[in-house]
MARLUM-937528 format. One record per residue: residue in one letter; x, y, z of N, C-alpha, C in turn. Coordinates in steps of 0.02 Angstrom, whole numbers, padded with zeros to 5 digits, always signed. Atoms other than C-alpha are relative to their C-alpha. Example, Ala and Ser with C-alpha at 12.3 -4.5 7.8 and 13.67 -1.06 7.14 Angstrom:
# residues 2
A+00045-00059+00000+00615-00225+00390+00045+00060+00000;S-00042-00059-00003+00684-00053+00357-00039+00055+00037;
***
This chain:
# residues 374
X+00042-00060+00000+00000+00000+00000+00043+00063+00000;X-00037-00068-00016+00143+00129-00022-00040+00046-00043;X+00044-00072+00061+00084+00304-00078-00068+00018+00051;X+00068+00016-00022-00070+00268+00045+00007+00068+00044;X-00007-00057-00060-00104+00433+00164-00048-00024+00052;X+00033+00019-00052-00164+00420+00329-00019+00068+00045;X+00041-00061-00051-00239+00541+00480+00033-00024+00061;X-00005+00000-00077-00185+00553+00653+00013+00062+00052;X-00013-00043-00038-00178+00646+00811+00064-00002+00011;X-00073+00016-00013+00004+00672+00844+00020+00073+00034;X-00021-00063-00042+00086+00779+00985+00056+00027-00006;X-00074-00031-00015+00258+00874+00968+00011+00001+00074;X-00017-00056-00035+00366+00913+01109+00062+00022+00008;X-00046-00020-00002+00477+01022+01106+00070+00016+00061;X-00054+00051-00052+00558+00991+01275-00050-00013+00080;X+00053+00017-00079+00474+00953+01457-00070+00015-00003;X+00058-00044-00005+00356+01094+01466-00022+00017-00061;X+00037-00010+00048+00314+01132+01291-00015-00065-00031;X+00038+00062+00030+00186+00998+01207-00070+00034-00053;X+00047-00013+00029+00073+01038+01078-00037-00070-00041;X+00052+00066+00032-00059+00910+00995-00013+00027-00060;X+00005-00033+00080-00079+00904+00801-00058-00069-00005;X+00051+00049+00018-00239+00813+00738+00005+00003-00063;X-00017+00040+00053-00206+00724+00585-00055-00029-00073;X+00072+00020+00026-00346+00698+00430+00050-00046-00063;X-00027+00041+00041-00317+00550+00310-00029+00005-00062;X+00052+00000+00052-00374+00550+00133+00048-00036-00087;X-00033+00041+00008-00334+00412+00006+00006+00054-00071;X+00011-00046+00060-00361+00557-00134+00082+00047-00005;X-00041-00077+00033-00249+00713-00107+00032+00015+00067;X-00023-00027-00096-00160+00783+00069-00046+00051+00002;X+00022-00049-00038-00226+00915+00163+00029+00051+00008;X-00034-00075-00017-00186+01089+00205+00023-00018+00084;X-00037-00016-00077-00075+01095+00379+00001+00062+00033;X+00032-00065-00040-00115+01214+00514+00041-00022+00064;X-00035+00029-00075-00001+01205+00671+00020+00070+00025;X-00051-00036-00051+00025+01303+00822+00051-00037+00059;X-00025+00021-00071+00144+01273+00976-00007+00050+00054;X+00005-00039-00082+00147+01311+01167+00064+00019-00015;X-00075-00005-00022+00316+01399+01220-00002+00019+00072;X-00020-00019-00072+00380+01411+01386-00019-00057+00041;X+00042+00036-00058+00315+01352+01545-00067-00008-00002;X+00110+00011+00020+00116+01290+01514+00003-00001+00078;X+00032-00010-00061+00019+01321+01664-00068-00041-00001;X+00062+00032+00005-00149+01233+01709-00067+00036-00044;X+00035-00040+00066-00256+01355+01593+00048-00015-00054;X-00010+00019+00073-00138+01324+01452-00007-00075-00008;X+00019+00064+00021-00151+01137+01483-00079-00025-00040;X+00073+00010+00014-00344+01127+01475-00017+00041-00047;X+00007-00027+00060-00332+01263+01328+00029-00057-00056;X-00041+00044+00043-00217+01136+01250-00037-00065-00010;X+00070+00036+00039-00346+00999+01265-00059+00000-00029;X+00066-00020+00016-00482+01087+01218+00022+00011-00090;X-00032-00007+00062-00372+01090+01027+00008+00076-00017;X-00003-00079+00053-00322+01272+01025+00068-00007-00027;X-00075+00023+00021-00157+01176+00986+00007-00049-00049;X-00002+00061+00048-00197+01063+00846-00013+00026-00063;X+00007+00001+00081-00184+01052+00663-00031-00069-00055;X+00039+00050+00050-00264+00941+00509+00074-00025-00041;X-00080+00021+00023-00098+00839+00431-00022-00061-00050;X-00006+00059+00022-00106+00691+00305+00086-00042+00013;X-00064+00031-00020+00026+00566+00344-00006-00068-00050;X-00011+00068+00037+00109+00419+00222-00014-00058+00048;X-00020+00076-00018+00081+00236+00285+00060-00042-00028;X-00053+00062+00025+00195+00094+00287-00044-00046-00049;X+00036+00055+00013+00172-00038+00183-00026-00060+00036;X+00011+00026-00037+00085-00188+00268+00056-00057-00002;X-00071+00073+00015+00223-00317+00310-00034-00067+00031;X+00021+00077+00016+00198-00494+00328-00052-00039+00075;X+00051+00019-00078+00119-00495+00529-00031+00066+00016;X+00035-00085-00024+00040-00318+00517-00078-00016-00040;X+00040-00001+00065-00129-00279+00428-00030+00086+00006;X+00037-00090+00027-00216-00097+00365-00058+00003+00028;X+00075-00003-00035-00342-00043+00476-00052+00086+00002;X+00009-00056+00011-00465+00080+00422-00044+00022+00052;X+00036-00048-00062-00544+00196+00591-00066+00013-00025;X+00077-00009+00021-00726+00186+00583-00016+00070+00057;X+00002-00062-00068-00734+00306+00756+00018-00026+00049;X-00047+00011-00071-00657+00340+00911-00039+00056+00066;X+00028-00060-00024-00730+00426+01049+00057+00061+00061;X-00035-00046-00042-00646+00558+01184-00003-00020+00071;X+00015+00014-00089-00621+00497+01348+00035+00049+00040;X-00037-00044-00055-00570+00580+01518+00073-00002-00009;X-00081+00045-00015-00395+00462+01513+00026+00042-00061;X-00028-00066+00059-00371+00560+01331+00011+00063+00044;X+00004-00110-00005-00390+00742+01378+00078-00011+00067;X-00070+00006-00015-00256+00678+01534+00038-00013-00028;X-00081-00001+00021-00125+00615+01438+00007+00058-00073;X-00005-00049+00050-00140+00744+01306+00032+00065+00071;X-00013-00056-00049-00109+00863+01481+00051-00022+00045;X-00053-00007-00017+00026+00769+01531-00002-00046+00054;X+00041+00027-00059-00065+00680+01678-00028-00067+00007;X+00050+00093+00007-00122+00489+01651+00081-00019+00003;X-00041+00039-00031-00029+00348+01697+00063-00030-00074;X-00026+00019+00088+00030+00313+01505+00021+00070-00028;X-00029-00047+00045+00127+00438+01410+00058+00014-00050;X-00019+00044+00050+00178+00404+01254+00082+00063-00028;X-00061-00020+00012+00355+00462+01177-00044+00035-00082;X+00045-00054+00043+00311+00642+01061+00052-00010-00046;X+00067-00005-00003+00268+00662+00946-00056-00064-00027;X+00023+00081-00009+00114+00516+00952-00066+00016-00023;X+00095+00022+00029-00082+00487+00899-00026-00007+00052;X+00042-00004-00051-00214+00526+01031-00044-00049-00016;X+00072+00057+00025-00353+00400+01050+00022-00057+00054;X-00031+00096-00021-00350+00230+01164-00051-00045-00037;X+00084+00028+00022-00524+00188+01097-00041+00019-00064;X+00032-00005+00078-00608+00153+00954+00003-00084-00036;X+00023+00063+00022-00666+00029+00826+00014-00008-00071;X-00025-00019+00096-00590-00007+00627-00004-00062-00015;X+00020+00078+00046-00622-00124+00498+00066-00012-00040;X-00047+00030+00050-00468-00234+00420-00018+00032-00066;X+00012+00015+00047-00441-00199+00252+00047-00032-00039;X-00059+00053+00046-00282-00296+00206+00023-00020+00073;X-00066+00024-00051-00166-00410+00296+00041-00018-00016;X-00071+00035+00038+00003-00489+00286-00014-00050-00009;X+00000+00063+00017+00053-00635+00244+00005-00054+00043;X-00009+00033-00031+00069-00708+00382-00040-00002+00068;X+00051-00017-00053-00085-00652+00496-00035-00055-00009;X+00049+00058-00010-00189-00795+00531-00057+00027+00041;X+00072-00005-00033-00338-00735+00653-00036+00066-00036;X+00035-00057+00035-00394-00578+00542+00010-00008-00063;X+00021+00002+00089-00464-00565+00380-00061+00069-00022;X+00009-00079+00027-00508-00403+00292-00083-00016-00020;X+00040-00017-00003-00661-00333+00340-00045-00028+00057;X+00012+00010-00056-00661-00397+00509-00001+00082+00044;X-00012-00050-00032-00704-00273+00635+00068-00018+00091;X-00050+00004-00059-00559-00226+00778+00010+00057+00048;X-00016-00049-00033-00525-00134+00927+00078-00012+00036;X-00069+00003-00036-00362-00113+01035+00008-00036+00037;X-00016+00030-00057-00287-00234+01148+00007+00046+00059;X-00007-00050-00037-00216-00094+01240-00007+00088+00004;X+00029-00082+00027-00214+00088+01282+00081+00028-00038;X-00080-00023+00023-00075+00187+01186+00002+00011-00069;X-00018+00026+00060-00112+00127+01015-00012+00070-00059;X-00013-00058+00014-00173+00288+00973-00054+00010-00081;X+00070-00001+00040-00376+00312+00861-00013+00044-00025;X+00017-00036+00036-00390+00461+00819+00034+00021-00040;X-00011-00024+00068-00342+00449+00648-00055-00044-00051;X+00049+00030+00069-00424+00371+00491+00019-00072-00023;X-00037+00069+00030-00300+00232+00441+00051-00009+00041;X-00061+00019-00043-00143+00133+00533+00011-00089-00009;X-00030+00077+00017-00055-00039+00474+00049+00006+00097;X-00017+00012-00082-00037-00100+00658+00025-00072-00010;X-00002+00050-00016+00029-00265+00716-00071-00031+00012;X+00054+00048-00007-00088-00409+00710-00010-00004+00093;X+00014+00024-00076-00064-00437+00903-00026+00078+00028;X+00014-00091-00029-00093-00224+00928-00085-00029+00010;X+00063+00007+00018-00286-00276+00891-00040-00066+00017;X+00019+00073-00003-00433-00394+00926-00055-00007-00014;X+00054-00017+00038-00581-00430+00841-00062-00006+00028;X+00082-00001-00043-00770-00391+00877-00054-00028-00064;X+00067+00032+00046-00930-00469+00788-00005+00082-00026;X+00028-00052+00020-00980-00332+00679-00086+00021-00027;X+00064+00013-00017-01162-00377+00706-00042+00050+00065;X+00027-00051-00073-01168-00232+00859+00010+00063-00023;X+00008-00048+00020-01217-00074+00846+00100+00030+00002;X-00039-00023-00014-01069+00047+00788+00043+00037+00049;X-00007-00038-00075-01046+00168+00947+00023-00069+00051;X-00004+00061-00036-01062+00008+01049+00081-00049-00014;X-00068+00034+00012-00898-00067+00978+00034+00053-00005;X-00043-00041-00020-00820+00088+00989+00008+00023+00062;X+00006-00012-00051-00845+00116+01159+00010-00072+00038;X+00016+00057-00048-00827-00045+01220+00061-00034+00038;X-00064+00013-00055-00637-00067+01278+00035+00019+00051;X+00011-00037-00078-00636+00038+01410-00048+00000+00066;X+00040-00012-00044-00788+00077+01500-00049-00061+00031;X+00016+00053-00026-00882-00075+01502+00043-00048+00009;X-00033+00052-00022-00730-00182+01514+00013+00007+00087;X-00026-00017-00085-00698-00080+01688-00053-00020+00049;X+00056+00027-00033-00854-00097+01745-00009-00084+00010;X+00005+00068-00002-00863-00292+01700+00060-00017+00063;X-00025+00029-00044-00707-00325+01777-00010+00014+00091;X+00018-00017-00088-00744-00217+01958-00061-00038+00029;X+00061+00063-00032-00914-00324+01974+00014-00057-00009;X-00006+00072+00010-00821-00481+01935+00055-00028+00049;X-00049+00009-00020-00651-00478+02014-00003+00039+00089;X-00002-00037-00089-00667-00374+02213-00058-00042+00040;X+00049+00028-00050-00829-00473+02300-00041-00044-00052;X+00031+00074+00025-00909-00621+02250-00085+00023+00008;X+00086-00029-00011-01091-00541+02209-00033-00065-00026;X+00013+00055-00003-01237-00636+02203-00086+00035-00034;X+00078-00015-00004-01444-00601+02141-00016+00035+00055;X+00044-00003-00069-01516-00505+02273+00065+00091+00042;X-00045-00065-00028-01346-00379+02316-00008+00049-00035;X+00022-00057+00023-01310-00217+02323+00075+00029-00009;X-00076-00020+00009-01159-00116+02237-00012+00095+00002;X+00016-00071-00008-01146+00071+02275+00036+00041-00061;X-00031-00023+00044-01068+00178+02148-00015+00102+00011;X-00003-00082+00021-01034+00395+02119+00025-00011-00052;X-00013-00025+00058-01011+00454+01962-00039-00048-00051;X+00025+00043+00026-01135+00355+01902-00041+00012-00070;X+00032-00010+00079-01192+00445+01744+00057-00013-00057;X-00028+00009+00053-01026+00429+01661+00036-00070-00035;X-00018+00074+00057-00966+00284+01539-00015-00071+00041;X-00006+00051-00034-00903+00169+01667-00070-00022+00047;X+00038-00003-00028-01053+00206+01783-00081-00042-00032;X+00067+00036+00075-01196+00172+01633+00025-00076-00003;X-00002+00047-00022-01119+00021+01623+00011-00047+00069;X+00008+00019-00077-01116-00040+01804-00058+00002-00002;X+00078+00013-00026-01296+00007+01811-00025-00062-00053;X+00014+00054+00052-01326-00108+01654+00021-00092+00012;X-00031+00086-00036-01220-00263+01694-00001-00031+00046;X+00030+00008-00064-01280-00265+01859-00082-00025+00005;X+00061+00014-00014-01439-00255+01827-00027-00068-00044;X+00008+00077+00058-01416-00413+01690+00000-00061+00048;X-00016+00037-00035-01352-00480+01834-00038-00030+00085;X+00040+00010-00033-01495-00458+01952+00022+00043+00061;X-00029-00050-00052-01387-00341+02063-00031+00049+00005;X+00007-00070+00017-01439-00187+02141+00034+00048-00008;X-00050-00057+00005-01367-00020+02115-00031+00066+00036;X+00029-00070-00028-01375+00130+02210+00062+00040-00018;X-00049-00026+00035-01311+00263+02100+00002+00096+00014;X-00004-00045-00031-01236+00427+02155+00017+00052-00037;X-00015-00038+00014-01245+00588+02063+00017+00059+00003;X-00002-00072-00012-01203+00781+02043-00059+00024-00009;X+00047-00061+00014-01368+00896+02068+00035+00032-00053;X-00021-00016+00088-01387+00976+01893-00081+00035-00007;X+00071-00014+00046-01535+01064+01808-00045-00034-00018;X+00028+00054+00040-01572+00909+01712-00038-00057+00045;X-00019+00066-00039-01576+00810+01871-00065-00057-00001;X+00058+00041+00020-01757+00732+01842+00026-00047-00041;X+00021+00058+00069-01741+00680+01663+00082-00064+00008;X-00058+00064-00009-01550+00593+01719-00026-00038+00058;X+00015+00077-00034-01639+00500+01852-00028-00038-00043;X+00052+00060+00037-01778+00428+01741+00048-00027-00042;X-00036+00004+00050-01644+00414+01604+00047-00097+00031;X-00040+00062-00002-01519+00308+01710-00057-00070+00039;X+00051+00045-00022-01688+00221+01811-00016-00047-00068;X-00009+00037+00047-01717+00159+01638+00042-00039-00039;X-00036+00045+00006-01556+00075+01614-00009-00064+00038;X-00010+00065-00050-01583-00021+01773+00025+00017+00057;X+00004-00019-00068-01542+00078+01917-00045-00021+00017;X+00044-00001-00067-01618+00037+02081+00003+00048+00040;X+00009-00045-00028-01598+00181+02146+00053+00068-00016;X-00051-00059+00029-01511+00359+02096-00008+00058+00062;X-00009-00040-00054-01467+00480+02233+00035+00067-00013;X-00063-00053+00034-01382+00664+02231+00052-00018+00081;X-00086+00013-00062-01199+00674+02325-00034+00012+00078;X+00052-00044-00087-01311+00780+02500-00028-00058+00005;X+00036+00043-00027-01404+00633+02507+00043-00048+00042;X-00021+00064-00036-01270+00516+02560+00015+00015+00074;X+00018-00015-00055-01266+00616+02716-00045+00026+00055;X+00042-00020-00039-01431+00624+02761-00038-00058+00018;X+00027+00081-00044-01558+00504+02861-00046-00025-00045;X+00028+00043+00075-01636+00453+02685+00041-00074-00009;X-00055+00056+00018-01483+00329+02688-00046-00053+00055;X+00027+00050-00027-01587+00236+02823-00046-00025-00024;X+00082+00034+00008-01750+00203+02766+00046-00011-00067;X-00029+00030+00051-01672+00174+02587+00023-00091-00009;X-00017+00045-00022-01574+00043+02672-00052-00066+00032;X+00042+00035+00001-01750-00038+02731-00013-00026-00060;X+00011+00025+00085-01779-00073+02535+00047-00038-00029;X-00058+00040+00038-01608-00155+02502+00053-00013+00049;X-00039-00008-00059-01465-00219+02606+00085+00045-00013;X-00055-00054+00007-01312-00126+02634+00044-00034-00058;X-00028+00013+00056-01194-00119+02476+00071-00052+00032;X-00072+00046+00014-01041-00273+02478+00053+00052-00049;X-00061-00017+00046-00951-00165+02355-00004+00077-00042;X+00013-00079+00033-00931+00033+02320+00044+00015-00071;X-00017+00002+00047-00861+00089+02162+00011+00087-00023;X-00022-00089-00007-00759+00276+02167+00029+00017-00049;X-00034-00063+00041-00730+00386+02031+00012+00036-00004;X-00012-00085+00000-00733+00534+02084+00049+00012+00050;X-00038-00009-00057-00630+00526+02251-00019+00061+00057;X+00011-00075-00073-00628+00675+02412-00059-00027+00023;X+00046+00034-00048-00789+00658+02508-00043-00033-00014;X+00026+00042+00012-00868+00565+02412+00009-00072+00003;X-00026+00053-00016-00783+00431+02419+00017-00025+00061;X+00006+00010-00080-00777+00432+02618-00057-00004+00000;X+00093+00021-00009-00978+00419+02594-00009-00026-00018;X+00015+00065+00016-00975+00280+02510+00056-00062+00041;X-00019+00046-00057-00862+00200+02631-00024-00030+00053;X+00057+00021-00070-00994+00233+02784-00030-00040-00028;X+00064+00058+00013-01123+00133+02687+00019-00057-00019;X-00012+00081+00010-01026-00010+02661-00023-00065+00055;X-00012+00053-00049-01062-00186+02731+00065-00003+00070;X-00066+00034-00016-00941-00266+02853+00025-00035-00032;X-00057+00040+00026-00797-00332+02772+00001+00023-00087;X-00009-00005+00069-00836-00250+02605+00059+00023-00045;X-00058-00065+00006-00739-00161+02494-00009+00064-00060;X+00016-00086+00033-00737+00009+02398+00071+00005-00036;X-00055+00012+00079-00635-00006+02204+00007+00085-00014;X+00014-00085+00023-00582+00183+02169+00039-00035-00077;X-00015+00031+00043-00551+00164+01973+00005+00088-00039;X+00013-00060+00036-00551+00372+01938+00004+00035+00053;X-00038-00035-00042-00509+00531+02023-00050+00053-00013;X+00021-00080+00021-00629+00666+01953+00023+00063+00022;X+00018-00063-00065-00642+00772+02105+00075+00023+00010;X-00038-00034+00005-00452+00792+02083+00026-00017+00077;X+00013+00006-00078-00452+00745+02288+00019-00060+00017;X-00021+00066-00019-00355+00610+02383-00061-00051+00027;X+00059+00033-00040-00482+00476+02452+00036-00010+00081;X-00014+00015-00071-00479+00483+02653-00035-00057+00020;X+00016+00066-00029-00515+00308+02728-00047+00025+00081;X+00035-00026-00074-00613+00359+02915+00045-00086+00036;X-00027+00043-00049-00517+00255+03057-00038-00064-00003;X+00064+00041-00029-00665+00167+03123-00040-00048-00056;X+00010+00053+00052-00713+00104+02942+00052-00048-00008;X-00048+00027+00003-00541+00011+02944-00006-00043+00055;X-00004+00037-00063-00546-00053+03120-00065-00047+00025;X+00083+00021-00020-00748-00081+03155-00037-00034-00057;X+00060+00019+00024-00812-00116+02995+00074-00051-00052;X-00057+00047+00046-00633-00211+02911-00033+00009-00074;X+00004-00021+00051-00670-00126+02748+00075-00013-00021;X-00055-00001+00054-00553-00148+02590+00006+00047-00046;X+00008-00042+00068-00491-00028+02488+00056-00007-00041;X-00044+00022+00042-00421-00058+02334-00016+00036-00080;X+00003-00021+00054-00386+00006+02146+00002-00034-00046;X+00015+00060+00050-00441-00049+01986+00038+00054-00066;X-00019-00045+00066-00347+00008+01786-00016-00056-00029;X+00016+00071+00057-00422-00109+01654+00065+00019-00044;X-00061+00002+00022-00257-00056+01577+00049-00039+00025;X-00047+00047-00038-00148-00145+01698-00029-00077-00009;X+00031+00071+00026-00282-00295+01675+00013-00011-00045;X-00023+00025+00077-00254-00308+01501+00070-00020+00001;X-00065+00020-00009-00066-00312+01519+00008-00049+00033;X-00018+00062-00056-00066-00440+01661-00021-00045-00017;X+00039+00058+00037-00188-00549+01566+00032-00005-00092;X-00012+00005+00073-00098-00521+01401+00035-00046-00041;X-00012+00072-00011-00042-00710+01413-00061-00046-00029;X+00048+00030+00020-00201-00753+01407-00080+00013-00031;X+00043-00029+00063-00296-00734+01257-00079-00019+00027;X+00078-00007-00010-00461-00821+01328-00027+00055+00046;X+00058-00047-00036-00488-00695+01482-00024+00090-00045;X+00046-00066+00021-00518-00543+01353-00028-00024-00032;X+00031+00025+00036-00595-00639+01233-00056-00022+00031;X+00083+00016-00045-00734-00712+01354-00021+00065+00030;X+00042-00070-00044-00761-00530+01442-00009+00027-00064;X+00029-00054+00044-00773-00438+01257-00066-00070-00019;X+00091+00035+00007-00919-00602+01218-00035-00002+00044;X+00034+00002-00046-00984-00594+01359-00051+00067-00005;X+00010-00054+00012-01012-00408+01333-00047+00008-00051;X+00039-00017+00050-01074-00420+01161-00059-00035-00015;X+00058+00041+00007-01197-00558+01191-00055+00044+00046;X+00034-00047-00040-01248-00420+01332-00039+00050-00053;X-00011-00075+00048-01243-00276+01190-00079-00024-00059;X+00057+00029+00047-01346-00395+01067-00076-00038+00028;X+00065+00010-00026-01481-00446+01191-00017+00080+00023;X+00041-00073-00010-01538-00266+01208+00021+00017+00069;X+00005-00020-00090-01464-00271+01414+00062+00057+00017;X-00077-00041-00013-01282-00165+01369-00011+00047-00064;X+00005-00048+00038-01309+00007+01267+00069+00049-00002;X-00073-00036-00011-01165+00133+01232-00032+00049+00020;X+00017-00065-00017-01180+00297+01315-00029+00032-00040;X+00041-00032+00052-01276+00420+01233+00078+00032-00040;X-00037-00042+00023-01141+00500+01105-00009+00050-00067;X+00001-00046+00056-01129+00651+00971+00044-00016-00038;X-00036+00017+00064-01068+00603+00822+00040+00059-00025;X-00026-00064+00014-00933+00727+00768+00046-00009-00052;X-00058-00009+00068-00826+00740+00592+00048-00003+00034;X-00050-00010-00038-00646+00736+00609+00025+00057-00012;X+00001-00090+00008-00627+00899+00547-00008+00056+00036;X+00040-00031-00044-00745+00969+00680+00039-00027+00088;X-00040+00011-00048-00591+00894+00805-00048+00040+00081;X-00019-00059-00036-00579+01055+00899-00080+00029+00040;X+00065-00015-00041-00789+01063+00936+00024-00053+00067;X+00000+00040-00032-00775+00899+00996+00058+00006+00075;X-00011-00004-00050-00640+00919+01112-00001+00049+00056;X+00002-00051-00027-00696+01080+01180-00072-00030+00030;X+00054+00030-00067-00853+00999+01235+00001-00058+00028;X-00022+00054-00026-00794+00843+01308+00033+00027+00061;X-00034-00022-00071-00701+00955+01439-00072+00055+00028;X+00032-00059-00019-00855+01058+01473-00053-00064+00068;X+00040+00025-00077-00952+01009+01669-00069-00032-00019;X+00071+00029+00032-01115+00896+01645-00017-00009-00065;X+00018+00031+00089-01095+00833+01469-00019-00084+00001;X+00032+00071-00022-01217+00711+01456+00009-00035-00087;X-00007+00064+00056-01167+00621+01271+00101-00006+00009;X-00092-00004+00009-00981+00570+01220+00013+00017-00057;X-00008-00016+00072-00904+00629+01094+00034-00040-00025;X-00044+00050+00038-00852+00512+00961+00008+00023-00064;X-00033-00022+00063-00739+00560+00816-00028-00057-00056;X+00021+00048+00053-00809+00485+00649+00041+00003-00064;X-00011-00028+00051-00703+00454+00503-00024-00015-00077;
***
């Protein structure tokens, strides 16, 4: 395929503190016009979050390799914008890739060639990423056969683009920390976003309850009924978890075996009080920016566990063994294809239109995701 052009996000940096992000458009026709600024100096926390919001990105066509003999050509159907993006674009996630690189962990592309020597893919299979890093938002990318792994392409689009992250995190935190059962109860905050939607869903496939903890909002009605209609058992705002609603509530269901923290600071100490004895409370996200404080007396009186979850580190540690992602992504999509696992609500956005998209992806109470389409 030499001659072939491709798209990607790709970051410069020019040394520590200066980093700029270039978004990349592929087109098998003609190149593109290039548009690039950079940061200089010392970036500060306003130029970071200016810098993810794309006031630092440009449109680029880029050559491909040819496909060699264990690679194959994979063309980017869409990718969407996650939180874990906008951090390592700011410098801040646990992964940070050597500049300049392709933004994206997530997303979903269809084979269209392989080598000669690929055996489990065949062009016009659909694929998403083994891991995070690999880098989606572009159009095209001759990846290693093992970079990738394939999905039925029988599920809605969004739904396989969204699906190696958020519901894998969720699957694994209700599978791997407490041995749930029909009839329990799992507590959760931040329960409107990705990971959360799924928790209330896979839970509720699973006969589990959920008591799900949000931010007061304007909207806040139509997001109860909204997530009540996934399969919540119950949706709460943050004030509630310290008021005497938590008792009588607690008449209706028994206390939660297993909390589930995204956001961290006091929220995450209020979902500690309502734990069982002996439970434990998975922080898997940081929103709130805020260390999580443990309370004594939950440690000593009630022998609570607390512990952290990265479906990134899962993937790596399991990356031996090909059946445990392979049974959690079927497991998922037999979920996805019985009507019980939906993808978040998301806005479909050009890749052109980058720079909307990531300006509202950082904006407070955004209730779709944004997913890049190419």
């Amino acid at each position: 395929m030499a001659g072939f052009t491709g798209s990607c996000f790709v970051c410069f940096k020019m040394k520590v503190s200066r980093i700029a992000w270039l978004l990349c458009k592929r087109s098998e026709v003609r190149r593109h016009t290039v548009c690039r600024t950079f940061t200089s100096g010392s970036t500060t926390r306003q130029q970071q979050l200016s810098s993810a919001r794309g006031s630092i990105c440009r449109l680029e066509s880029m050559e491909l390799p040819s496909v060699g003999a264990k690679s194959v050509l994979v063309k980017l159907l869409a990718a969407p914008i996650n939180p874990s993006d906008i951090n390592m674009i700011q410098g801040s996630y646990a992964i940070l890739p050597d500049l300049p690189a392709v933004g994206g962990n997530e997303g979903v592309g269809q084979i269209l060639e392989v080598g000669s020597q690929v055996k489990a893919l065949r062009p016009g299979d659909w694929v998403i990423p083994r891991d995070a890093g690999l880098g989606t938002w572009r159009t095209a990318a001759v990846l290693a056969e093992n970079d990738v792994i394939s999905l039925p392409n029988d599920i809605p689009l969004f739904s396989a683009a969204t699906l190696g992250v958020n519901p894998c995190t969720a699957f694994r935190m209700l599978s791997d920390f407490e041995e749930l059962k029909p009839g329990d109860t799992v507590i959760q905050n931040a329960a409107n976003s990705g990971v959360g939607q799924a928790v209330i869903q896979i839970a509720a496939a699973r006969g589990i309850q959920t008591i799900n903890v949000v931010r007061d909002r304007p909207d806040l009605t139509q997001l109860i009924d909204r997530l009540k209609a996934m399969g919540a058992s119950h949706v709460i705002k943050e004030e509630t978890l310290r008021r005497h609603e938590m008792k009588e509530l607690f008449k209706t269901c028994p206390r939660p075996k297993l909390a589930l923290n995204g956001v961290g600071g006091k929220s995450a100490t209020e979902l500690l009080r309502h734990l069982q004895v002996g439970g434990s409370m998975v922080t898997y996200g940081g929103m709130a920016k805020q260390p999580v404080t443990v309370p004594v007396s939950a440690l000593i009186f009630k022998n609570v566990k607390v512990k952290g979850f990265w479906v990134t580190q899962w993937k790596r540690t399991h990356s031996q063994d090909e059946g445990a992602l392979r049974g959690m992504l079927d497991e998922l999509c037999s979920l996805i294809r019985q009507g019980k696992l939906t993808a978040p609500a998301c806005s479909e956005v050009g890749l052109q239109d980058f720079r909307k998209a990531l300006d509202t992806a950082m904006q407070p109470f955004t209730s779709a995701k944004q997913v890049l389409v190419m």
